[in-house]
Structures are given as C-alpha cells and as structure tokens.
Residue, then its C-alpha position, 0 to 999 in steps of 0.5 A: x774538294x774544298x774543306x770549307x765545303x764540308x757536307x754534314x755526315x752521320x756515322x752509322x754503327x750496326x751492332x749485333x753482340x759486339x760488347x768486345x770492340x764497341x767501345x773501341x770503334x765508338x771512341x774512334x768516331x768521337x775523336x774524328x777531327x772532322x766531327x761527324x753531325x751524329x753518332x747512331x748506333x743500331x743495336x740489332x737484338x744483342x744479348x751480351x754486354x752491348x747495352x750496358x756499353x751503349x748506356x755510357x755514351x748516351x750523352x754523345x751517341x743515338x740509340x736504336x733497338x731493334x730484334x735481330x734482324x741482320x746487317x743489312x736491316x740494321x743499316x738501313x735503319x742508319x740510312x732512315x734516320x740518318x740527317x746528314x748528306x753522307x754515310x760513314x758506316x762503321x761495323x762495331x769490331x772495327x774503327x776509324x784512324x782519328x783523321x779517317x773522313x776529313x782526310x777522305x773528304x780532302x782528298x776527293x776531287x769531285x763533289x759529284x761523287x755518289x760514294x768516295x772510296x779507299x783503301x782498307x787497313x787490316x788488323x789480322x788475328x793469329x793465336x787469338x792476338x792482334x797482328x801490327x795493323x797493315x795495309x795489303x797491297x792493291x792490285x785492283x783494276x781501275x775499271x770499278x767492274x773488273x774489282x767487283x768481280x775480282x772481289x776488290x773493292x774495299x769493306x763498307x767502312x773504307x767509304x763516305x757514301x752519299x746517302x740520296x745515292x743510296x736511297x735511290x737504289x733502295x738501301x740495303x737487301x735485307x734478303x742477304x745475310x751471309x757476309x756478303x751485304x757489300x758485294x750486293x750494294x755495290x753490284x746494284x751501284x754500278x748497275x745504277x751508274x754510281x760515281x766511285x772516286x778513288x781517294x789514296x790514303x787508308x783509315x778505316x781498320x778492318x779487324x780480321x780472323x778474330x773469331x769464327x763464330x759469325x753466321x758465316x764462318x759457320x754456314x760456308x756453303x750458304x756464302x757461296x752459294x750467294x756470292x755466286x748468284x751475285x756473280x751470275x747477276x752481274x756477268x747476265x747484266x754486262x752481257x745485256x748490257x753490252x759491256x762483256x769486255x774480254x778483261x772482266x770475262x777474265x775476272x769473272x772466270x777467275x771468280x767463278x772458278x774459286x767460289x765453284x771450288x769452295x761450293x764443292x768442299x760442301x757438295x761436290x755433285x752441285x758443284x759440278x753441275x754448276x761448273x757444267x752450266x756455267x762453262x757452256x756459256x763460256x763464264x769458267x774455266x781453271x784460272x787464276x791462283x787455285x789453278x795451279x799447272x798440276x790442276x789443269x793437268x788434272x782438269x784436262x784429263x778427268x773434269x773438274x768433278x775428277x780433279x775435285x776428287x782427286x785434290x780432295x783425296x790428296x789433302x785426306x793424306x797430306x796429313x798422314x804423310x807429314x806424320x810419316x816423314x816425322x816419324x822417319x826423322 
C-alpha cells in the first residue's frame, strides 16, 4: 500500500514486572521512523521497578494501572483505549527493529487486510547471555489454517492488526492465561474469515529462553492441556465446517501428537485416555519430528501409553549410562 496512505496506529505494551527490558522496547517504539499516534502502556499489577521506569517517559507514553489481571486483559485495555485504525502490540521483554511498521505497512499489498502479518526474529538466550539475533527459517504453509495448527504463525508483535477486526471478534479471551493468547486469537480470526496479508521483511524481536520464571514454564501441564483444547476447537469447526482437507488432518495429527506427549510427562494415564479418544476420530497418530522409526516400532507393539513408559524409562537411564561410559574413559 501506498505510504501516503498511512492509517493512524497505536503501539500497545502490556506489562507485568518487565522493569529489565521495558525500556529497551519502550525506545524501540520511539524511534519508529513511522511514528505511531500514541504509545499506551498497561501496567498490569507490577510489583518491581515497572513504575519508576514508565515514570521517566510520562511525557511520550500513556499509562494505564491496573491489578494483575493477565496478558489478554491487559491487551484489551490497549484495544479499549486505543485512537488509532491499527495495533502494533508489543510484549515489554521484546522490541521493534526502528523501520518495523512503516516497512510493514509498505509492504502490504491490500488495504482490505484485517491484520499484516510477518515473520519474527529471535534473540535466544543461553547461559543467561543473548545469542546474535537471528531470524529461524519458515517452512509454514500458505494455507493460514495448516500454520495455526502446525503452531506457525508468528508471536503478536510480528503483526499490525486492524483494531475494528478485533473488536468485532470481541478482543482477547481473557479466560486464557497460559502463554497461549496468540493460538486462541488467531483460532477466532480464521474462524471469522480474517484477511491475513503476508508481508517479507521481519522487525519485531522476540526475546526467548530468557527466564523460566513465567506463569507457564512453571505450570506445564496447564499449557498443554489448553493448547489442546484449542486443537479440539479448530479440527470440531473444519469438520463442521466442511474444510477437513487431508493436508490440515496431517497437521492437526502432528500437532495432536506432540501436545499428548508433553501432557503425558505430567499424567501419563490422561494422556493416554486423550490419546484413545482422539485416535478414534481418526485426529492422532505418531508423526511428525517426536516419531522417530524407533517410537513407532514401539507404538506399533505396546500403544502409546507403553511406548510412553518405555521412552520415559530410557530417559531415567540415559543419564546413568553417560556416567558409566565417563567413567570407563
């Protein structure tokens, strides 16, 4: 689209206890050389330096505070407040390359778009140090549904969202607090028929692996569980729908057959119960990365619940025997 058409856009940054980046993603927003109409921050309950940060750009940025609510509450606050056509939410331990939405915007190529999508750049973390910032390769399909349920559509902050688009679905479920906000919006956009453009260039950074202190590294089996309703949500539509193509059956199967894996590492015996209910509706079997020749060998003679214990009790002694064989040396 044409850069003398530029719409009005507002950047939303929910945060919760983000004092060590905050500024960071603050300043990234401020250089924007497509400055955005304004700046909103939610404070959702912080109880660490937060404050005393968002006090030094009260000149530049809108301040709401609110008591911790989640993610999605703090989001839909931005989506309440906001004055400009489009969104450009940004989660506060994350920031923008200084030509992220004027080069988004450029680059789109229909103004009917209900949100512009892009890829995502990565700053991982190891040893507690930032890695160089790279940007992973797509492999995503062009059919917007196959990269949903293949868990491919990038973070938040990769996208302008059209903030009429979102309202109409009724913002953010603020029933989901479990790092999974982003696979439950765009679940409800493409079941509202959202216009996705795809546009080339990547600036937002995604900061990764940096702590393992959130909400959800903490309760692994509460984000399993919903990225599996989520699953059973969308597959229920297509079929109702009439769009169960064999291609996103494939990608259902594979996505069905890791989330089951991770829920058995906390409950084996559900896991296996959810494995039997779903295979008879023909939505799992073993595929994809996780089954490896040697897992369906196992699969094929004890089930899934077998080859679980089997798996589990070979990872018991993989650390032993690497002691053994160091010790042989």
């Amino acid at each position: 689209m044409s850069p003398s058409e530029r719409p009005q856009v507002t950047v939303g940054i929910p945060v919760f206890n983000g004092a060590r980046f905050l500024a960071q993603a603050l300043e990234s927003v401020l250089a924007q050389s497509w400055r955005p109409i304004e700046v909103i921050v939610v404070d959702d309950g912080s109880t660490d330096g937060t404050p005393n940060i968002l006090e030094k750009y009260r000149d530049r940025v809108i301040v709401y505070r609110q008591s911790n609510q989640g993610a999605a509450a703090a989001r839909n606050r931005v989506l309440l407040e906001a004055k400009g056509e489009w969104i450009q939410y940004l989660d506060a331990d994350d920031y923008l390359e200084p030509w992220k939405i004027e080069r988004q915007w450029t680059e789109c190529t229909n103004p009917d778009a209900d949100a512009i999508l892009s890829p995502l750049l990565e700053e991982r973390w190891k040893g507690g140090k930032p890695l160089p910032v790279r940007q992973p390769k797509d492999e995503g399909d062009a059919d917007p549904v196959v990269r949903w349920l293949e868990r491919k559509n990038p973070q938040v902050a990769a996208g302008l969202w059209r903030k009429k688009s979102l309202v109409s679905i009724g913002g953010w479920n603020r029933s989901i607090r479990c790092a999974t906000e982003d696979n439950e919006i765009y679940l409800r956009a493409l079941q509202a028929n959202f216009l996705f453009v795809w546009t080339p260039t990547a600036g937002a950074v995604y900061r990764a692996d940096w702590s393992q202190g959130s909400f959800c590294h903490r309760d692994h089996a509460a984000l399993f569980r919903t990225e599996l309703s989520l699953l059973d949500k969308m597959t229920c539509w297509l079929q109702e729908q009439q769009q169960w193509t064999a291609r996103r059956r494939e990608a259902a199967a594979w996505t069905y057959f890791q989330v089951l894996r991770e829920i058995a590492k906390d409950n084996l015996r559900e896991a296996a119960e959810l494995y039997r209910e779903r295979q008879k509706r023909g939505l799992v079997y073993p595929c994809g990365p996780k089954a490896t020749p040697s897992y369906r060998t196992l699969f094929g003679v004890l089930g899934f619940e077998g080859a679980e214990r089997v798996c589990r009790a070979a990872n018991l002694f993989r650390p032993l025997d690497k002691r053994l064989r160091s010790f042989r040396r």
